[in-house]
C-alpha positions, 0 to 999 in steps of 0.5 A, spaced: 846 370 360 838 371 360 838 364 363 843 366 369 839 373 370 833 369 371 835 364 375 838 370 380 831 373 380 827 367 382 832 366 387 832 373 389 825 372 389 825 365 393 830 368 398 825 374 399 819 370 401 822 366 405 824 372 409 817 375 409 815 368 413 822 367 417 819 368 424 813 362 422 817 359 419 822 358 425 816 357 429 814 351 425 820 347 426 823 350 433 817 353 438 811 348 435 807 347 440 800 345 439 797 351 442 792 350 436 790 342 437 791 342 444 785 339 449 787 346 454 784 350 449 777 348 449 778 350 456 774 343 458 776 344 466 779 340 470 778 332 468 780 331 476 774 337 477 768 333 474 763 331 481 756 330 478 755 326 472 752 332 469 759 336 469 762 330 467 758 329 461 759 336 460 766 336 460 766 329 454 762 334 450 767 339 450 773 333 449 769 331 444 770 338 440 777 337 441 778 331 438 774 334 432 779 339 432 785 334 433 782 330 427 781 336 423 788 338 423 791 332 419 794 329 417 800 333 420 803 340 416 796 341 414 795 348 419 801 350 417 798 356 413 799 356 405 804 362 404 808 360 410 809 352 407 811 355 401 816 358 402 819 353 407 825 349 403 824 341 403 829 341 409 825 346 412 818 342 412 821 335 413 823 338 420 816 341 421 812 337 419 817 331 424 817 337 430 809 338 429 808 329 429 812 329 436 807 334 439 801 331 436 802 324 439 804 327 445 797 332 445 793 325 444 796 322 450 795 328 454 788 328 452 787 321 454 790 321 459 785 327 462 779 323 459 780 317 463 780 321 469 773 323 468 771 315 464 774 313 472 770 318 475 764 317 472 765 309 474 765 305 467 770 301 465 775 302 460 778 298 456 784 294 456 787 301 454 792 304 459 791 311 462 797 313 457 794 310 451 792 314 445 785 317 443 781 311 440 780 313 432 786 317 432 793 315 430 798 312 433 803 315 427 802 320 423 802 321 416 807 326 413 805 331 407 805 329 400 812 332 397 810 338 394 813 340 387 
């Protein structure tokens, strides 16, 4: 009977926890849309803007902070916050954690796509990597989380 009581309680509690971060938790898995990653919140400017070398240089400075950022956000499920993915069932993570690769490879490709611009504006000679290639040094997949016990 203690065992039924107690096994009631800590789901009872699990339940509880879950509903204090449901919103986060419905963001994570339905509405994550890389706002916190993504090149436009450097506010670099617009890559098709960039005329003199010296703005040019300005703005791969600014897309230089971005790519740390991006860099610093994985591996991917690592910005969800630490209560919020603790009260995220398995299921609940899984689909985050797939919903959050999707948008990270599609903010890599955006923002490669805007420093090509600038690269051609500027006059270099890119590699033989398309306009809609990914960031160098950053990954073409991205790994998931370690299971959580």
């Amino acid at each position: 009977m203690r065992t039924l009581i107690a096994t009631s309680l800590l789901a009872a509690a699990a339940a509880a926890q879950a509903g204090d971060h449901r919103l986060e938790i419905d963001y994570y898995t339905h509405h994550y849309d890389g706002a916190d990653i993504a090149l436009s919140r450097f506010h670099c400017g617009a890559a098709s803007a960039m005329h003199t070398a010296e703005e040019r240089s300005a703005w791969l400075a600014c897309y230089g902070r971005f790519a740390v950022n991006y860099r610093a956000a994985l591996p991917v499920g690592r910005t969800i916050p630490a209560e919020v993915a603790d009260a995220m069932s398995e299921a609940e993570l899984a689909v985050a954690q797939q919903l959050m690769s999707q948008v990270f490879v599609q903010v890599a490709q955006e923002a490669r796509q805007q420093a090509d611009l600038v690269l051609l504006a500027q006059g270099e000679v890119l590699s033989a990597r398309s306009a809609s290639g990914l960031l160098p040094g950053l990954p073409v997949q991205t790994r998931q989380l370690p299971d959580r016990p």
